[in-house]
C-alpha positions as CSV (number, residue, x, y, z in Angstrom):
1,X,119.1,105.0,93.0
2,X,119.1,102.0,90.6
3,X,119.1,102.0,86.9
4,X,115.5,100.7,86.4
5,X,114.2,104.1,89.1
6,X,116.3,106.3,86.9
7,X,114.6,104.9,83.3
8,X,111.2,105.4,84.5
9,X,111.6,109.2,85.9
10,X,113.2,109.6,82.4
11,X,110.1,108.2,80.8
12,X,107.6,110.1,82.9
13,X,109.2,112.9,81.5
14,X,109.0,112.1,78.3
15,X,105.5,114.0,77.5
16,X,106.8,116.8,79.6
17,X,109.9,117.9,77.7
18,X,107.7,116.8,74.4
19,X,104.8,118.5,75.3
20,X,106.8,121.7,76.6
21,X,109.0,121.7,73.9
22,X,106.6,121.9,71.0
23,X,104.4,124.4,72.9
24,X,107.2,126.7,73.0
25,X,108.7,126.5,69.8
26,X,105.3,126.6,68.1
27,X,103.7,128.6,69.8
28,X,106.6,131.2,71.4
29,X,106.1,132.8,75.0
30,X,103.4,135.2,74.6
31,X,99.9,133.9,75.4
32,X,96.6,134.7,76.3
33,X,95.5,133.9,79.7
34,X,93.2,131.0,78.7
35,X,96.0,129.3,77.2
36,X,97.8,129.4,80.3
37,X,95.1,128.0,82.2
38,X,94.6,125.1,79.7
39,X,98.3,124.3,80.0
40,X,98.4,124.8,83.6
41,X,95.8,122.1,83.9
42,X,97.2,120.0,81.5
43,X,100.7,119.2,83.4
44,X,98.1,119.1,87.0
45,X,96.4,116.2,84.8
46,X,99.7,114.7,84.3
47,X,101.1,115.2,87.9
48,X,98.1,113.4,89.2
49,X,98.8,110.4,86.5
50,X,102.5,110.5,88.2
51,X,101.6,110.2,91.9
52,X,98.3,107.7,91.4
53,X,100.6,104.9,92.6
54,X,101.3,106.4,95.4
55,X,97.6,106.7,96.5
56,X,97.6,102.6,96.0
57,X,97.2,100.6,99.3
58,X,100.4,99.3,99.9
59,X,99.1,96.0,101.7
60,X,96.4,95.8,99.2
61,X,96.3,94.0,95.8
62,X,98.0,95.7,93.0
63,X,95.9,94.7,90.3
64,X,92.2,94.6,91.9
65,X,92.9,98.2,93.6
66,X,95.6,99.9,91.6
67,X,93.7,99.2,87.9
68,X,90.7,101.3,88.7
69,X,92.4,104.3,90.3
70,X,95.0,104.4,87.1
71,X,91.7,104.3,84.8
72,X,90.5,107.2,86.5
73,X,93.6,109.1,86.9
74,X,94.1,108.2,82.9
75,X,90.7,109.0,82.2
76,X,91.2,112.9,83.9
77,X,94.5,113.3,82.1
78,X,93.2,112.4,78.3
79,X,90.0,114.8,78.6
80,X,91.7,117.9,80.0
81,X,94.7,117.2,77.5
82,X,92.2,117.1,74.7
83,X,90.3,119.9,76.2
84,X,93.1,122.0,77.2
85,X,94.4,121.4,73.5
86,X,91.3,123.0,71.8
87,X,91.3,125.7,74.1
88,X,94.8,126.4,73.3
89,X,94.6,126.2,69.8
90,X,91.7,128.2,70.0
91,X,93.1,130.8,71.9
92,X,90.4,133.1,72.9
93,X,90.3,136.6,75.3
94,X,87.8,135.4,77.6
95,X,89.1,132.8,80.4
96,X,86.5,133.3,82.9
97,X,84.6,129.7,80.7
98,X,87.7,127.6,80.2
99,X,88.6,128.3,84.3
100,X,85.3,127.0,85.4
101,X,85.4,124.0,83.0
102,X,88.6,123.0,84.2
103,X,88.0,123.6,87.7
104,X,84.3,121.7,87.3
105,X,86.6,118.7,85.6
106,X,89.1,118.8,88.4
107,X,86.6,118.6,90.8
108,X,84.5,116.0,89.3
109,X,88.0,113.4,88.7
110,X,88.8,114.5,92.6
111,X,85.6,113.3,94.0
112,X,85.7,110.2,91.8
113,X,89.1,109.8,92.5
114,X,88.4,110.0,96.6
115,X,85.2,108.1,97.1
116,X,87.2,105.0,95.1
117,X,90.2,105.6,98.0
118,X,87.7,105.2,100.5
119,X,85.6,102.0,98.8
120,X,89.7,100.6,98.8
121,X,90.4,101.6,102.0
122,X,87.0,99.7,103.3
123,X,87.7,96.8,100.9
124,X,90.7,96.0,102.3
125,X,90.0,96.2,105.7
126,X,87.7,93.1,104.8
127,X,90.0,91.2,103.3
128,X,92.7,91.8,105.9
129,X,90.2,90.8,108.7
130,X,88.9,87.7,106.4
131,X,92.7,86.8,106.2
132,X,93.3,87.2,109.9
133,X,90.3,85.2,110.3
134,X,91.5,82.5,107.9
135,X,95.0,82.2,109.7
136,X,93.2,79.7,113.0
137,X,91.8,77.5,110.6
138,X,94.4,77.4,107.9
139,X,97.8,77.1,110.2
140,X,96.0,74.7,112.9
141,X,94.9,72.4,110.0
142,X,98.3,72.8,108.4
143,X,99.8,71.5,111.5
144,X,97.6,68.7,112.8
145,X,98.4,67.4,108.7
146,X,101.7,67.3,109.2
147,X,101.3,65.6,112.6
148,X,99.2,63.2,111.2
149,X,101.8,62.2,108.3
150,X,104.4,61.3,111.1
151,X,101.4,59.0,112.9
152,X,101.9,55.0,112.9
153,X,99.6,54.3,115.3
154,X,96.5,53.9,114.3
155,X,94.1,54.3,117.0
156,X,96.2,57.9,117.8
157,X,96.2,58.5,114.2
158,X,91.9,58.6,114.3
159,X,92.0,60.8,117.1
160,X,94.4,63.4,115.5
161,X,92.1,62.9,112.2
162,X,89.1,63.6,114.3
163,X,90.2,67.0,115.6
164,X,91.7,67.7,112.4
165,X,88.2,67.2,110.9
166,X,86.5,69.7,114.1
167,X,88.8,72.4,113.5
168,X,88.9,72.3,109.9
169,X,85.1,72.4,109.4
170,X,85.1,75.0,112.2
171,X,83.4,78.7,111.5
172,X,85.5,81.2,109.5
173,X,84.2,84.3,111.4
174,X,86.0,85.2,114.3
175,X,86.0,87.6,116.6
176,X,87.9,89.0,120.0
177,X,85.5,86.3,122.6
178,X,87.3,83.5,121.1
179,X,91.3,84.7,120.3
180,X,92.5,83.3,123.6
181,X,91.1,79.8,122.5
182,X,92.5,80.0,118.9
183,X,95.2,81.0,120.6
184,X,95.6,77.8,123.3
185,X,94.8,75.0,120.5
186,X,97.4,76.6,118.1
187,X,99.9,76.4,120.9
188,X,98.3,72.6,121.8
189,X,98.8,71.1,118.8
190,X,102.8,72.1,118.9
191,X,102.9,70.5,122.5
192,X,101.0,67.7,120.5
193,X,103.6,68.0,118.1
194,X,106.2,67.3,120.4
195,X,104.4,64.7,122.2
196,X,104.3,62.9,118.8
197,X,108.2,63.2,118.3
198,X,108.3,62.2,122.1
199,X,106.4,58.9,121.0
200,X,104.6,59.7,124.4
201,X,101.0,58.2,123.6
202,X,99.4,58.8,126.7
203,X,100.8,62.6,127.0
204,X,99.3,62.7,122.9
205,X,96.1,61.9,124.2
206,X,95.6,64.2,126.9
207,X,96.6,66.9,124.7
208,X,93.7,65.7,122.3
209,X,91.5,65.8,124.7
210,X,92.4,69.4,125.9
211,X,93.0,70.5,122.1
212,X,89.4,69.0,121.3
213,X,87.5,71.0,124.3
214,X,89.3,74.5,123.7
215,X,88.1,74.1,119.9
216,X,84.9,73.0,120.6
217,X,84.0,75.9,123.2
218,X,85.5,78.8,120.7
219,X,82.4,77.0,118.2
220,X,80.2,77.0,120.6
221,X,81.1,80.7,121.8
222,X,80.9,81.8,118.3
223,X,77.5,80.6,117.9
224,X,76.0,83.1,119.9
C-alpha cells in the first residue's frame, strides 16, 4: 500500500472521526430513535460519496463520466447531512416522518444515481464501437503515410497516394460484412510495406492493385 493510498483513506475519514466525535461529546450516547435514523443516514450518504468511483467505467473517460455521478453522489450526501442535522438537533419522539423522508431521499439519489450508470454504460459502448470503427481508417492511413515518405519514385508514389486518398475518405461505419476486408488491406499494405523496402516495383504494384480492390469492395459492401 503506497503512501499517497494511505493519505487518502486518512482523509476520507476525516468527517467521520469529526463528525463522530462531536456528536458524541456533545451530544452523549443516549438518543431518541429519530436521531439515530438521521445519523444512520448521514454516514450511508457518506459511504455512497466513498465508493462513487468505484461505480465509474473503468475504460470510460474520467472526466465526461465520473463528474456527473460525483455531482449526484455529492448532491445526496449535502441534503441528508443538512437534513439529518435538523432532525438531530431537533430531536423529536416521533420517527415514523424522518424514516420515510430519508428513505423517499435514498430512493430518489438511487434511481438518479442508476439510470445515469446505465446512460454511461450505453454511452460508452458508442464510443468504444466509434473507436473500433475509427482504428481501419486511422492505422491503414497511418501506414500507407509512412510508406509514402520512403517513395522516390514517382509514378509508384501516385499510386500509393491514390489508395491513400480511397481509404482515407472511406466510410467510418463499419460493421461485421466487411472485417475480413479491413482486415486483408491492413495486412496488404505491410506486404506493400515490405515490397517498398524490397525496392520490388512490380511486386509494389500488384499489391496496389489487390490493396485497391479489397478497399473498394468493403465501400461498396457498406453501401448497402
Amino acid at each position: 500500500m503506497n503512501k499517497k493510498y494511505v493519505l487518502w483513506i486518512f482523509l476520507d475519514l476525516v468527517f467521520l472521526i469529526v463528525f463522530n466525535s462531536v456528536f458524541f461529546v456533545a451530544g452523549g450516547t443516549e438518543h431518541e430513535t429519530s436521531v439515530w435514523i438521521s445519523y444512520g443516514f448521514i454516514h450511508f450518504a457518506y459511504l455512497m460519496l466513498l465508493v462513487t468511483p468505484f461505480l465509474i467505467r473503468k475504460s470510460g473517460n474520467i472526466v465526461v463520466f465520473g463528474f456527473p455521478l460525483y455531482a449526484i453522489s455529492s448532491t445526496y450526501f449535502i441534503v441528508t447531512f443538512t437534513i439529518g442535522l435538523i432532525f438531530i438537533f431537533m430531536h423529536p419522539n416521533s420517527y415514523k416522518a424522518i424514516l420515510i423522508a430519508e428513505f423517499l431521499i435514498a430512493g430518489i439519489y438511487a434511481v438518479i444515481l442508476i439510470l445515469y450508470i446505465i446512460t454511461n454504460e450505453s454511452s460508452a459502448g458508442s464510443i468504444e464501437r466509434n473507436e473500433v470503427e475509427l482504428r481501419y481508417i486511422r492505422v491503414a492511413s497511418s501506414n500507407l503515410k509512412g510508406i509514402m515518405n520512403s517513395i522516390n519514385d514517382k509514378r509508384l508514389f501516385k499510386k500509393v497516394e491514390k489508395i491513400y486518398d480511397l481509404i482515407h475518405s472511406s466510410p467510418v461505419k463499419s460493421n461485421k460484412s466487411v472485417y475480413s476486408y479491413e482486415k486483408a488491406v491492413l495486412e496488404l499494405i505491410d506486404v506493400l510495406e515490405d515490397n517498398i523496402r524490397k525496392n520490388d516495383v512490380a511486386s509494389a504494384e500488384a499489391t496496389i492493385y489487390k490493396i485497391e480492390r479489397k478497399a473498394s469492395e468493403r465501400n461498396r459492401r457498406l453501401q448497402y
